[in-house]
C-alpha positions in Angstrom: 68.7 -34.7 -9.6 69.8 -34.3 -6.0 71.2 -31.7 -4.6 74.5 -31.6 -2.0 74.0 -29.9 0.9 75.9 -28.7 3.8 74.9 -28.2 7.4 77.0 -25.9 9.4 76.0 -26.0 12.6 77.0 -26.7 16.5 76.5 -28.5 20.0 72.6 -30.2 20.2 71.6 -28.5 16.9 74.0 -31.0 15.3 73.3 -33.8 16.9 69.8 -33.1 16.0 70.4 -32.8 12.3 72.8 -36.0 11.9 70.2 -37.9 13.9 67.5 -36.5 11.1 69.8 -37.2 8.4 70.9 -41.0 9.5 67.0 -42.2 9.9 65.2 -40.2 6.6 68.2 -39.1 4.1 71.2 -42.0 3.9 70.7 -41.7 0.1 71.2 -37.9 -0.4 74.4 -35.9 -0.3 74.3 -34.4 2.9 77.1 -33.3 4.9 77.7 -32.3 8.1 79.9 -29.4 9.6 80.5 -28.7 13.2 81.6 -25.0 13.3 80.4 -21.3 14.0 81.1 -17.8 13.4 84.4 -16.9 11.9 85.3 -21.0 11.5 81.9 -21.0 9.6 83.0 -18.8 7.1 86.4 -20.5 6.9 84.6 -23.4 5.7 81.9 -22.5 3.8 84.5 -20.7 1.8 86.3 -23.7 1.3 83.8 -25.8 -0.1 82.6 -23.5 -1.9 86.2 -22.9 -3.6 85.9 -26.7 -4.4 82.2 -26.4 -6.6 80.9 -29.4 -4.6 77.7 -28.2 -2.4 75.0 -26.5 -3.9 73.3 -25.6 -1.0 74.4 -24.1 2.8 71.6 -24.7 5.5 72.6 -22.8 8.8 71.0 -21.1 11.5 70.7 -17.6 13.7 73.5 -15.3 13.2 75.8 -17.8 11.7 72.9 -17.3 8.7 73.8 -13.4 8.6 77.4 -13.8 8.4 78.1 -16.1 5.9 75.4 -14.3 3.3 77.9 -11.6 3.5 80.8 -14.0 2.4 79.9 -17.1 0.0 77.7 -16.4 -3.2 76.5 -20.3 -3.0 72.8 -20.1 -2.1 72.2 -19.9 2.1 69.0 -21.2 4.5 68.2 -20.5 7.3 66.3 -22.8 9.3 63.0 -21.2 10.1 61.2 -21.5 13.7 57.2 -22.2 14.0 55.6 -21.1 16.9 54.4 -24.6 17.7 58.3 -25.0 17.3 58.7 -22.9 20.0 55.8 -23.5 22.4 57.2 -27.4 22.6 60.4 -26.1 24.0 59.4 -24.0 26.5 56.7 -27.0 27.6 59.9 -28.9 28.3 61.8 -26.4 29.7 58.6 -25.1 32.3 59.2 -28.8 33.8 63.0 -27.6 34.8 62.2 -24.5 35.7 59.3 -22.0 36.1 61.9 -18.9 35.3 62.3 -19.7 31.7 65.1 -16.5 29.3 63.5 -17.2 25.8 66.7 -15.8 23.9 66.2 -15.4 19.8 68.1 -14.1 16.5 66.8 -10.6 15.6 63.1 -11.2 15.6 61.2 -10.6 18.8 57.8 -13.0 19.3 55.0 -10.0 19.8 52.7 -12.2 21.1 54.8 -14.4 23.5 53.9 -12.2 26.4 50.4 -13.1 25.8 50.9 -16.8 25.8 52.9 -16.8 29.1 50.1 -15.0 30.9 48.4 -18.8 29.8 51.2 -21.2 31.0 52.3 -21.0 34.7 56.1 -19.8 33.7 57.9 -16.5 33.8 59.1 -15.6 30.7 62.2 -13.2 29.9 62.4 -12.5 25.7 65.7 -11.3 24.4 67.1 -10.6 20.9 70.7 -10.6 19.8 71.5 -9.0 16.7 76.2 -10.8 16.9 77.5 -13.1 18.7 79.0 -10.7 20.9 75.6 -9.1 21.9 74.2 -13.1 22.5 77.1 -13.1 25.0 75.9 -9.6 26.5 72.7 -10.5 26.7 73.1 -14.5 28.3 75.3 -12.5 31.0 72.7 -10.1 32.1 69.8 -12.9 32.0 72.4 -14.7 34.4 72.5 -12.0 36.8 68.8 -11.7 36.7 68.9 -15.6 38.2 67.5 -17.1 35.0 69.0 -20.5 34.8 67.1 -22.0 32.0 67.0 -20.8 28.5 65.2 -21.6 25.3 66.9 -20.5 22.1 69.3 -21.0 18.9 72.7 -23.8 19.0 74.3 -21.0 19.9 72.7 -19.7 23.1 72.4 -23.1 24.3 75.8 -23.5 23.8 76.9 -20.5 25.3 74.2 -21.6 28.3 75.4 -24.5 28.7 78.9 -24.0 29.3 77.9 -21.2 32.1 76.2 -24.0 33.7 72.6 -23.5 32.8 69.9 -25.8 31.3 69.4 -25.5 27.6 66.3 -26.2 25.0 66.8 -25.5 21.8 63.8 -24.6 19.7 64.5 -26.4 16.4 62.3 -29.1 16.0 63.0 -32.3 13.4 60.1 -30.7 11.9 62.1 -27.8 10.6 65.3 -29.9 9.8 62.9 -31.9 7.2 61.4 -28.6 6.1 65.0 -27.2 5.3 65.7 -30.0 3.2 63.0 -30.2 1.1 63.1 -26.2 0.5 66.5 -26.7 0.0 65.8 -29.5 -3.2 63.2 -27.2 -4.1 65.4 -24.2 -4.6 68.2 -26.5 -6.5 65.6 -27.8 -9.0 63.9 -24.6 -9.9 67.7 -23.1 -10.2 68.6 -26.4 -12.2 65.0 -25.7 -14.4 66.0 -22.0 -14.7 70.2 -22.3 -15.7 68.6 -24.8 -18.4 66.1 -22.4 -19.8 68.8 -20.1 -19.8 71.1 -22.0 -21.2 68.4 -23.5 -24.1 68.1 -20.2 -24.9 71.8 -18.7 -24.5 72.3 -21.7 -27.3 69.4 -21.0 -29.8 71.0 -17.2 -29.8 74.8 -18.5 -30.2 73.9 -21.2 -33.3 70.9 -19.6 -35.0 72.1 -18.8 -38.5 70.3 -15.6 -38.2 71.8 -12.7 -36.6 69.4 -11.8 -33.4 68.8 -8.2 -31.7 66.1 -7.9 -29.2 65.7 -4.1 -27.5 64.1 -3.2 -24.8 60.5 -0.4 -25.3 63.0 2.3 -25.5 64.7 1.0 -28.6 67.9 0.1 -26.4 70.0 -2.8 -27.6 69.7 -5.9 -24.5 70.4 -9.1 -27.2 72.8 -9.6 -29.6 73.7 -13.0 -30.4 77.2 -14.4 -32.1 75.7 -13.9 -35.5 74.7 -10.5 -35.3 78.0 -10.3 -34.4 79.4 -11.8 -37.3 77.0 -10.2 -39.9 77.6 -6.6 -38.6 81.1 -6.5 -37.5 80.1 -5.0 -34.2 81.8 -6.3 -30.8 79.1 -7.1 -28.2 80.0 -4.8 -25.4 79.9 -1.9 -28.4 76.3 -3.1 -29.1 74.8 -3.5 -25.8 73.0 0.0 -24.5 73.2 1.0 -27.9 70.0 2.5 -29.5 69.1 0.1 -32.1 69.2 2.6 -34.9 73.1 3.0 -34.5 73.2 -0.7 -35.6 71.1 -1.2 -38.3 70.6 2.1 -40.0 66.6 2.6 -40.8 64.8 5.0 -38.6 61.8 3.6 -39.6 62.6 0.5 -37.3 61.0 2.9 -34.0 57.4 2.6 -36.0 57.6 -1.2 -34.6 57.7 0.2 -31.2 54.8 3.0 -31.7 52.7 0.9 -33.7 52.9 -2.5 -33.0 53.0 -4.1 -36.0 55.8 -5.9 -37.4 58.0 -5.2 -40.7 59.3 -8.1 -42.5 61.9 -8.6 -45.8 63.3 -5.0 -44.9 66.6 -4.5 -46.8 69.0 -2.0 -45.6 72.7 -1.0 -46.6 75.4 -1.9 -43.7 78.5 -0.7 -45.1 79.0 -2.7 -48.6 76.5 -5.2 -47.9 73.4 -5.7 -47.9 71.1 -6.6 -45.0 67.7 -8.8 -44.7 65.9 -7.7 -42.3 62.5 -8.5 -39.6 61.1 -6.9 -36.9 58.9 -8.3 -34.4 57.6 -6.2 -31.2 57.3 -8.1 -28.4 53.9 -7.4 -26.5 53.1 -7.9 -23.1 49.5 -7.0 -21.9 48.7 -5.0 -25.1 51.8 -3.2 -24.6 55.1 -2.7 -26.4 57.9 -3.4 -24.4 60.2 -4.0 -27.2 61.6 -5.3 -30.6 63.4 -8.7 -31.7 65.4 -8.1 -34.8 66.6 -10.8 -37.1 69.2 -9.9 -39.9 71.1 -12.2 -42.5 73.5 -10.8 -45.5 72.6 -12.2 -49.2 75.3 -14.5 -48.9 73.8 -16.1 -45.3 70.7 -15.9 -47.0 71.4 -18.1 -50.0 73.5 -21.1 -48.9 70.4 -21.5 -46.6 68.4 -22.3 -49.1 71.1 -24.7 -50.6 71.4 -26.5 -47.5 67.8 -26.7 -47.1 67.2 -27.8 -50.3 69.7 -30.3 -50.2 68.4 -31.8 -46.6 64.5 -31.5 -48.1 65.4 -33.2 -51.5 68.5 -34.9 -51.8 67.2 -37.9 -49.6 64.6 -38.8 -51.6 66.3 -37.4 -55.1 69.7 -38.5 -55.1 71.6 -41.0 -57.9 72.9 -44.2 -56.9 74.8 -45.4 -59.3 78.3 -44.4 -60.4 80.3 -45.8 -63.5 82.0 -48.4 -61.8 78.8 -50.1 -60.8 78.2 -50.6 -64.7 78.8 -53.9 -65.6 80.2 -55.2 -69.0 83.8 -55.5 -70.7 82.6 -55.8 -73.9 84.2 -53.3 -77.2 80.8 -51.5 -77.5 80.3 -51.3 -73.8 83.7 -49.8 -72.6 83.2 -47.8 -75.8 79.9 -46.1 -74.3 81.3 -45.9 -71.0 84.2 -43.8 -72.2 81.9 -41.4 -74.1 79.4 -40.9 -71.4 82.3 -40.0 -68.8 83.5 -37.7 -71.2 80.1 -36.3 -71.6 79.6 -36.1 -67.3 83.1 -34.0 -67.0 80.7 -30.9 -69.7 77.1 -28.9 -68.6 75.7 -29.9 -71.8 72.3 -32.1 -72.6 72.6 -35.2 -73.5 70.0 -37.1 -75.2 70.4 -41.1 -73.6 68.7 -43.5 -76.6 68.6 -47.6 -76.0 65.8 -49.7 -76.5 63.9 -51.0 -73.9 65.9 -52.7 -70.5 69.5 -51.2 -72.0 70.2 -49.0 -68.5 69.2 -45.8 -69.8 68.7 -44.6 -66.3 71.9 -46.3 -65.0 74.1 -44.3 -67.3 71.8 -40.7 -66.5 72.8 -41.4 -62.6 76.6 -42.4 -63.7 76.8 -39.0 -65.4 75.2 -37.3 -62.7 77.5 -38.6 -59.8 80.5 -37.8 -62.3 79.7 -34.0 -62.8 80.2 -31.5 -60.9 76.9 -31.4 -59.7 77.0 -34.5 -57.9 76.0 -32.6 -54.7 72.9 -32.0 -55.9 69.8 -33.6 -56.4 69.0 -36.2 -58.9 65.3 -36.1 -60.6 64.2 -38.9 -63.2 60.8 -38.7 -64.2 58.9 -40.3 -66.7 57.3 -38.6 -68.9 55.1 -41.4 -70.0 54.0 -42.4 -67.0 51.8 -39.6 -65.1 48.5 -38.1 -67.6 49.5 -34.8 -69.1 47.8 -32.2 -66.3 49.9 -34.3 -63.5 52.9 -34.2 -65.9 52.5 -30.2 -66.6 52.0 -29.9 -62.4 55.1 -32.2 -61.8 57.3 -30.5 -63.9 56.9 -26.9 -63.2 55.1 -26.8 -59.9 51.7 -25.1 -58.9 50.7 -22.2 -57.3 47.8 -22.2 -54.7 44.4 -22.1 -56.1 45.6 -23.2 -59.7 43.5 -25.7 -60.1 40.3 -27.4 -57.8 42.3 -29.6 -55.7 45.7 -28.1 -55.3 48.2 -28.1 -52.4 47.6 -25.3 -49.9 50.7 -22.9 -50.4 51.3 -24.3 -54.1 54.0 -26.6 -54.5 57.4 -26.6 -56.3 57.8 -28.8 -59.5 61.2 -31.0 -60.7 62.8 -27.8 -61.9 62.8 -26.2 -59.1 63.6 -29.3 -56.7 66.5 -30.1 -58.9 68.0 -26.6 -58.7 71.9 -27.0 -58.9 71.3 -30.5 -60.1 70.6 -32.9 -62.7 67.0 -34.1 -64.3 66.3 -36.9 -66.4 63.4 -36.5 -68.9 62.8 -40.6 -69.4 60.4 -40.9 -72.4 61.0 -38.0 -73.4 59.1 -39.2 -77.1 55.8 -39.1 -74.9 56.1 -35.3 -73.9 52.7 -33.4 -75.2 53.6 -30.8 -78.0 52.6 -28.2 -75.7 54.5 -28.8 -73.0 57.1 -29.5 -75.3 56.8 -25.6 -76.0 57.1 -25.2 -72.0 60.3 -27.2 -71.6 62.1 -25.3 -75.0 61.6 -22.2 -72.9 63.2 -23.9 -69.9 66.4 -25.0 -71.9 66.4 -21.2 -73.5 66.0 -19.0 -70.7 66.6 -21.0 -67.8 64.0 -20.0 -66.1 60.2 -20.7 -65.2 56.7 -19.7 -64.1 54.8 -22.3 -62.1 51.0 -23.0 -63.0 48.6 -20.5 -62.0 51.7 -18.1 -61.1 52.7 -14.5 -62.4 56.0 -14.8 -61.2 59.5 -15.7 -62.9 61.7 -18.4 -61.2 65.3 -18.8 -62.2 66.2 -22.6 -62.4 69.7 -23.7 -62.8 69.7 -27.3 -64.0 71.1 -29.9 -66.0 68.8 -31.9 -68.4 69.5 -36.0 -69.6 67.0 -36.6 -71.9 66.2 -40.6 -73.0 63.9 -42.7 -75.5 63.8 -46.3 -77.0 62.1 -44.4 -80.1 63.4 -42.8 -82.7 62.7 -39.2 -82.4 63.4 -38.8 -86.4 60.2 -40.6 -87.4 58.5 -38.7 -84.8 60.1 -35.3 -86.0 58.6 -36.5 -89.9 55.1 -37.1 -88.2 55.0 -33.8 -86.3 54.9 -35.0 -83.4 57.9 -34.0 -81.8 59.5 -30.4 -81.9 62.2 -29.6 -84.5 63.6 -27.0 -82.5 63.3 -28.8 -79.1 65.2 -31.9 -80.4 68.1 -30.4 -81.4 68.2 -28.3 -78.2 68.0 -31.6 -76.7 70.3 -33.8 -78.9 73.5 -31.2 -78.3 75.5 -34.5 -76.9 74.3 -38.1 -78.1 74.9 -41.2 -76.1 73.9 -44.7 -78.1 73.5 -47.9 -75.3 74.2 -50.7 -77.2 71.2 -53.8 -76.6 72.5 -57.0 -75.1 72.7 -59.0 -77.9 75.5 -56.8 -79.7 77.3 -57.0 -76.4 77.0 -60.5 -75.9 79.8 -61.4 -73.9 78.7 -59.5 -71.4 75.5 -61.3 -70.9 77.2 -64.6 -68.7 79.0 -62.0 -66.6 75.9 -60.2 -66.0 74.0 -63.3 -65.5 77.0 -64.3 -62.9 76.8 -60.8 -61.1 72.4 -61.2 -60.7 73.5 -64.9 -58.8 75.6 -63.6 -56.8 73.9 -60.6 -56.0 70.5 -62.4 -55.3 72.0 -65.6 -54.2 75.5 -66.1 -53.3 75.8 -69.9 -52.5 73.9 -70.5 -56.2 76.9 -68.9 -57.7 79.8 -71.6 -57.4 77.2 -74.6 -58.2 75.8 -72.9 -61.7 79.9 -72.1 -62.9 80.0 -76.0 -63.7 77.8 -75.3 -66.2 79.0 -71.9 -67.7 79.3 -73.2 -71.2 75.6 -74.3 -71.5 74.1 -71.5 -70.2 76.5 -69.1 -72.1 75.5 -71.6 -75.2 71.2 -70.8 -74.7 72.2 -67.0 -73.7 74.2 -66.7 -77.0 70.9 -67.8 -79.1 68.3 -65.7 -77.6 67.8 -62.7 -79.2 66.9 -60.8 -75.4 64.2 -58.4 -76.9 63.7 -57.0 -72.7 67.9 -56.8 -73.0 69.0 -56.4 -69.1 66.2 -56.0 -67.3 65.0 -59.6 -69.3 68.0 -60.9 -68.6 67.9 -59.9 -64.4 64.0 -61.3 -64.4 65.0 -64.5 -66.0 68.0 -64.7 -63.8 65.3 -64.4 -60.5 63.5 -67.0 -62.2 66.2 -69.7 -62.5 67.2 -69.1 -59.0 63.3 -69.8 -57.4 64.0 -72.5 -59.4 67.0 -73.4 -58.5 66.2 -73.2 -54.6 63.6 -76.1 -55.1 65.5 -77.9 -58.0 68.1 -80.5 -56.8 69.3 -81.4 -60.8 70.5 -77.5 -62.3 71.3 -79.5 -65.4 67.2 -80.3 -65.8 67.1 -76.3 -65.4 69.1 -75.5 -67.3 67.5 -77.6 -70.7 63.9 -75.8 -68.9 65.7 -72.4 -69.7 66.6 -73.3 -72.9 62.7 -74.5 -73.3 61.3 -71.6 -72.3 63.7 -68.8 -74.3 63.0 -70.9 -77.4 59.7 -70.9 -77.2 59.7 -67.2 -76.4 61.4 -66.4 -79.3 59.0 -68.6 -81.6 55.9 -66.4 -79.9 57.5 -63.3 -80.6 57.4 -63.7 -84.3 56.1 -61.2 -86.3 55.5 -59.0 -83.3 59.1 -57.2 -83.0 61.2 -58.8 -86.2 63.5 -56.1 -85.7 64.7 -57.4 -82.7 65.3 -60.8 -83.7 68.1 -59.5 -86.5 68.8 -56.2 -86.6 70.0 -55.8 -90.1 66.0 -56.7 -91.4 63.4 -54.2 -91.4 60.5 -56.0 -91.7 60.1 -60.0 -91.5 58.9 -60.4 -95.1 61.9 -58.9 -97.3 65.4 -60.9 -96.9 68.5 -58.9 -98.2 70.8 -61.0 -100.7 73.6 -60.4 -98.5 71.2 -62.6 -95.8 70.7 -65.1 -98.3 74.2 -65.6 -98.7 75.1 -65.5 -95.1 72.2 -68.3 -94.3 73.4 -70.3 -97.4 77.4 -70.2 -95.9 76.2 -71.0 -92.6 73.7 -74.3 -93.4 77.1 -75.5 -95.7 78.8 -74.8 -92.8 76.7 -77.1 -90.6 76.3 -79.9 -93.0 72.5 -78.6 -93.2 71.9 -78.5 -89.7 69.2 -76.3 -89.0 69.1 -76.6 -85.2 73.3 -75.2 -85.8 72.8 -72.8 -88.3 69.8 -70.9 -86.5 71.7 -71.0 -83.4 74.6 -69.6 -85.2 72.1 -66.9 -86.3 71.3 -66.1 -83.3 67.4 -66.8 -84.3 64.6 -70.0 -83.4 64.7 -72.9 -86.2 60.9 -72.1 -87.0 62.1 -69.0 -88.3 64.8 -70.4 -90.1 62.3 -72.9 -91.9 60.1 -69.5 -92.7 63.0 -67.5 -94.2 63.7 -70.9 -96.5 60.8 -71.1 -97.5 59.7 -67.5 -98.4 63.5 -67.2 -100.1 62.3 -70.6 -101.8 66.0 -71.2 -100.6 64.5 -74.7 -99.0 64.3 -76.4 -102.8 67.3 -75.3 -103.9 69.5 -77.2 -100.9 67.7 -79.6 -101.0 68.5 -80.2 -104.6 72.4 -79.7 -103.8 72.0 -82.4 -101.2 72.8 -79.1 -98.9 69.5 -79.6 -96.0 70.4 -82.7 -93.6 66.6 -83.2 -92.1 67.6 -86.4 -89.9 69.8 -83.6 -88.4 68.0 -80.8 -87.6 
């Protein structure tokens, strides 16, 4: 930060200063003006009309005159007596009659020193130019032929014929510069304050009214402004009290002590307002007033919510990120975006790995609270004091260890939004009873509070249980269930979608590995032949880890078709280990493994005609493992009874 400057100055006085200027400040904007007087205001005038110098630096009269004219900030140079004393030591080897002739101040004790030095000194003021003339004329007539002074006296002297010092030194043209970077930084330092604080005033959402100890108005910012329909200039010099209507706003000043969430009336609204005295030295010497209108006050705390939660609590998945063409799947698409455009619950049931979650977002970011933030929590995950804290939010002291200031649970994080309740089966009955109030009243009370919060939210409840067994058992709420099943969205498992599953599969390449993606195409068929026989008990979230594993594989596997017939290895045998631990999984028309339907019976019989007795193709075709083909045969005793119509082919299978 450096600062222009201007000399204006004449005769040896400028040749002193360019001489300074050349040797010490070649970097620095420094200019140089040779003019005096009348032509000195001409030009400072000028530049100054042209915003480029920030400083003037002049001496003597010349100092005087233009501090009458220019506003831009002025020096004079100043004059030490050391300054001084070295001019007259080289003017005493001219001359022993020496006329010391100086701007307005007279030098008391210069008598004194020249009863020390063997000169005759003469000391003369001049108050104008004119009188500088006057008073070198009468000097001359006195015989005093050399003078010590300003530029202009040795100027004047000079052209009368008479020897000239002049008493600035390179010492003062140095000082001068540096007082004058001085002065431009702390002016720089101060318009910056100022401005700072002109800005906070002019973009704080609050209004602002400071006063001064006599309750007279000496702030008000753009918002106070706006909030009270008063004009500035109509404000300023006001008393307070003819702005905001509440006497009770002079007890800040006599008191001292603040008054906060004061509401007054202002016309047909309604005003929030605090008041703060400002103390100086144990003394009030006036009051800052902040006011906002309900309507200020509110979409506040929407935009702060939004900034405090939305970036950690947002949905990221939209409908067209769901993946699948299949009948059931473009059939539970359609529903749920008919569901997202209504306000109602919607209770999301899949088993395990179906997308649950992926549809809850989908709905989200297709309502009309898609500007709003997204919770998912799950209800089986967190021990039922964190889940009760989680939910509803704590006050402080609640409980031994909780968070200075309370903190705010999902409800009232997801305020304007959406909240999915995953696991929703696991809830405890008693805060089963919490959440029914929730859904009733829409409103809360946080633990260890007295106090009622409003919540507006949106609840997407989901489960891979059946909540009808659980309703039997007692262990879920009749009357919270059907609060929560108003709208019911089914998400079909992968293996009644299965044409989906190679398009999936395709889409996890891709997405994990691109260059994988063309090579494994070749052998579509194959993979979408060991897909179609797996039964996919983790449905899409099996299928995405098994995809991750073929590709590590993959990336150290020159021969995919060897991978391939290892995938096939590996699902089979899965399938064979998860016997008689999920049987409903493996075919979804049999309850339990033991009791085959006739209508099974039939279906196997077609399929083994079908296949010439080829057990490897018929359990394929049944979308099961040949070990549990063999066990259905022989708990039906169905295996003696093909075998006696020639129907079982063993070489084949």
């Amino acid at each position: 930060m450096r600062p222009s400057i201007a000399f204006l100055v004449i005769s040896k006085f400028y040749d002193l200063v360019l001489h300074v200027v050349n040797t010490h400040y070649k970097n620095d904007s420094i200019h140089l003006y040779k003019c005096i007087f009348d032509e000195a205001i001409k030009v400072a005038k000028a530049i100054e009309q042209e915003n480029r110098i920030d400083c003037i630096i002049t001496a003597g009269s010349t100092y005087k005159l233009l501090s009458q004219e220019v506003t831009t900030p002025i020096l004079s140079i100043t004059v030490s007596g050391f300054d001084l004393l070295n001019a007259i030591k080289e003017a005493s080897t001219v001359d022993s009659n020496i006329a010391v002739v100086l701007h307005e101040k007279r030098i008391i004790d210069l008598d004194k020193i020249a009863d020390m030095l063997p000169v005759n000194l003469e000391q003369r003021i001049y108050k104008n130019h004119n009188d500088l003339y006057r008073q070198v004329d009468d000097l001359f007539r006195n015989n005093f032929r050399t003078f010590v002074g300003t530029a202009t006296v040795c100027d004047y002297a000079e052209k009368k014929g008479a020897s000239a010092f002049l008493i600035y030194r390179e010492d003062a043209v140095h000082q001068a510069i540096a007082t004058a970077k001085q002065n431009y930084m702390d002016r720089y330092r101060e318009l910056q304050r100022s401005r700072m604080f002109q800005t906070i005033l002019d973009f704080c959402s609050d209004g602002i009214i400071a006063t001064n100890k006599r309750g007279t108005i000496t702030v008000f910012n753009s918002s106070a402004r706006s909030i009270t329909k008063i004009d500035e200039k109509s404000a300023i010099d006001k008393y307070i009290d003819k702005v905001l209507p509440d006497s009770s706003i002079y007890d800040v000043l006599s008191t001292g002590k603040p008054q906060r969430n004061v509401v007054v009336s202002l016309g047909d609204i309604k005003i929030l307002t605090n008041r703060i005295p400002i103390v100086v030295n144990d003394e009030v010497t006036g009051i800052v007033a902040t006011v906002q209108d309900a309507a200020s006050v509110q979409q506040a705390e929407n935009s702060l919510r939004k900034k405090l939660y939305a970036k950690h609590h947002i949905a990221k998945t939209c409908f067209d990120d769901l993946i699948g063409t299949s009948r059931q799947m473009t059939a539970c698409i359609t529903k749920a975006k008919h569901y997202a455009s209504t306000d109602f619950t919607v209770m999301i049931t899949g088993e395990t790995g179906t997308g649950k979650e992926l549809f809850a977002q989908s709905i989200h970011n297709a309502s009309s609270r898609k500007s709003y933030p997204f919770i998912a929590i799950n209800c089986a995950a967190l021990p039922e004091n964190l889940l009760e804290s989680e939910l509803f939010g704590y006050e402080e002291g609640a409980f031994t260890g909780a968070k200075k200031g309370g903190k705010p649970g999902i409800f009232e994080l997801a305020h304007g939004g959406t909240i999915l309740l995953d696991e929703i089966s696991e809830l405890p009955l008693n805060l089963q009873a919490r959440l029914l109030r929730i859904l009733q009243e829409r409103e809360l009370m946080r633990l260890g509070g007295h106090g009622v919060i409003p919540v507006d939210v949106r609840i997407l409840a989901a489960s891979n249980r059946q909540l009808d067994i659980l309703l039997r058992s007692g262990h879920f709420r009749m009357d919270l269930f059907f609060r929560l099943n108003v709208l019911n969205l089914q998400i079909p498992p992968l293996r009644e979608r299965a044409e989906d599953i190679y398009v999936l599969f395709e889409h996890f390449v891709e997405q994990y590995n691109p260059s994988l993606a063309e090579t494994i195409d070749n052998y579509r068929n194959d993979i979408s032949a060991i897909f179609s026989s797996y039964t996919w008990p983790g449905n899409i979230r099996e299928l995405q880890n098994i995809c991750t594993r073929f590709i590590a594989i993959a990336q150290q596997e020159d021969n995919v078709m060897k991978i391939v017939n290892e995938l096939r290895t590996n699902l089979m045998n899965f399938t064979d280990s998860l016997e008689g631990i999920r049987p409903h999984i493996i075919l979804n028309s049999i309850k339990k493994r033991q009791t085959l339907t006739d209508d099974l019976l039939s279906r196997v019989s077609m399929i083994l005609r079908e296949t010439d007795g080829n057990k490897a193709e018929a359990a394929r075709r049944l979308n099961i493992s040949r070990t549990t083909l063999w066990r259905w045969l022989r708990t039906s005793k169905m295996d003696g009874k093909l075998q006696n119509d020639h129907v079982i082919n063993d070489h084949s299978s």
